[in-house]
Structure formats: C-alpha cells, structure tokens
C-alpha positions, -999 to 999 in steps of 0.1 A, spaced: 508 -331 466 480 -326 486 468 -344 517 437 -355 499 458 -373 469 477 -389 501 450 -398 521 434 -416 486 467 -432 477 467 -452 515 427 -454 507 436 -471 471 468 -495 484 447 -507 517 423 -519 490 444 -536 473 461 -550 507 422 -560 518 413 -574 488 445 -592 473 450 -607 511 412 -617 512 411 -636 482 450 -650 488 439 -663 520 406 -681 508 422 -695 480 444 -710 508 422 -724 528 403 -740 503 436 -758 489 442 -768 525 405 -782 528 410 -799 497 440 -816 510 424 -839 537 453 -843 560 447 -827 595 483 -821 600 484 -800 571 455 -785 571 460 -775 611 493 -760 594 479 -738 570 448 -727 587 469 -711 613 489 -694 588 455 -682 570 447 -668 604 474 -653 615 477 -635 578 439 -622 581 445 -605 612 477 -589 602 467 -579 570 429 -580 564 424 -570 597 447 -534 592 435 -525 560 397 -531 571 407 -506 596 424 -483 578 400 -485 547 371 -474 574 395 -443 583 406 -433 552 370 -435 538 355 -413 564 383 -388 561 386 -391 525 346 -381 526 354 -352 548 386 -336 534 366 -340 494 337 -321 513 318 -350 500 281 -354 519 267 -387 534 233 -383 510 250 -390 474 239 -429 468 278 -437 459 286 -429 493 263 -443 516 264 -472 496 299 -478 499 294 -475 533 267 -503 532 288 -523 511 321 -515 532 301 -528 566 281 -562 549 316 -570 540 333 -565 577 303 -580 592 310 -608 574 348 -611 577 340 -613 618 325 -649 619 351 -656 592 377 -651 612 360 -673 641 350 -701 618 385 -703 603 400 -711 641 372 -732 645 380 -752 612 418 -750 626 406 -767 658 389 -793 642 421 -805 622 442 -802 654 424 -819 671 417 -846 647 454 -851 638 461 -849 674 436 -883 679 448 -891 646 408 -897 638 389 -878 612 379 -847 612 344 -835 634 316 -839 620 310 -801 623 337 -794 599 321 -798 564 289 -775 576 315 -747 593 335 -748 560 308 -746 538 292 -713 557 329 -696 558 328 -699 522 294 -687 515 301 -654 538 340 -655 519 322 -647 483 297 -623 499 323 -604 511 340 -604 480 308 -599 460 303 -567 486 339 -550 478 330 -560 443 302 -533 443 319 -510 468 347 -509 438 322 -501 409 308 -477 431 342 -460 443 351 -459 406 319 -446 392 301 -425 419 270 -434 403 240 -408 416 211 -432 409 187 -412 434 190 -385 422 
C-alpha cells in the first residue's frame, strides 16, 4: 500500500473519532442538562470534558496534519474550491470547539458549585448552555460541509 492510502485511512478514522466523539459528547451533556441535579450533572460534565480533550482534541489535531499532508503527498494545490474550503470549514469548526471546551468547564463549575451550596444553579448557566449549543451544531453543520466537500471535491470556481 502506499503512504498516501495510509495517511487517508488515519485522515478517514480521525474523522470518524472527531465526529462520532463530538456528537457522543453533546448528546451527553445535554442529557445531563436535562437532568437538573448538580451532583449529576457536575459528574457528567467532567466526564464530557475530559473525553473532548482526549479524543476531539487528538483527532482535531491529527485531521489538521493528515489534511495538509494528504494535500501535499496527492500534489493537490491550495486554489481548487474543495480544498480551501475544507480548510475554511475545518477552522470555523475548531474555532468553535475552543469556547466549547471553556464553556463546558464553566457549565461544570456552576453545578459544583451549586451542589456544593446545595442551591440552584447560577444564573449564568442557562445563557452559557444555550451558546455552547448553538456553537455545538455550527460545528457540526461545518464538518457537515467539510464531508460533502471531502467526498465530492466539487470545482464550483472553476
């Protein structure tokens, strides 16, 4: 086999690693925000967190490698649409997934906190849930199109 087939194998399973974790782990916290107990929700969140950094996290990074080598080794250029796109796509959704991962361990402080005064939750919470699931489905929207356009290298441009 040849290193590019290699290099798009890691390329395809860090996908799947980015994406199936992504969505796993939002579907996650939203059960644990629909929950209403602090304790539990504190619980989860953490979990969440620490699974975002261990696997979101290393297949963001390694999807960012892969693509730019993967570019390089198929002597592909930086001016097709399909790629620079991608690219675009690639960094809304990583520029996203940052304040994600700060709002989630805000969201986890608030239910600590709150089940360690055993009071409700900050007031704070509800708004700093809401905007971590608006920039969650933007992400996902964003890999959405950077899969259509991976698949079908469209060459609208040109």
């Amino acid at each position: 086999m040849t290193l590019y087939l290699w290099v798009k194998y890691l390329h395809i399973l860090s996908s799947t690693i980015l994406f199936g974790t992504g969505i796993g782990t939002a579907c996650v916290m939203y059960y644990g925000h629909k929950n209403t107990s602090p304790g539990t929700m504190a619980v989860i969140y953490r979990y969440v967190i620490t699974a975002d950094w261990m696997f979101t996290g290393s297949s963001g990074l390694l999807q960012l490698l892969t693509g730019f080598y993967l570019i390089h080794l198929g002597g592909y250029t930086f001016t097709a649409f399909w790629i620079w796109a991608s690219i675009l796509g690639y960094f809304i959704a990583m520029s996203c997934w940052f304040p994600i991962i700060y709002l989630r361990m805000r969201l986890r402080d608030f239910a600590e906190s709150a089940y360690e005064r055993n009071a409700p939750l900050s007031e704070r919470y509800h708004p700093y849930f809401t905007v971590c699931m608006i920039l969650t489905c933007t992400t996902f929207t964003s890999l959405l199109w950077v899969f259509y356009l991976m698949t079908f290298k469209p060459n609208w441009l040109a």
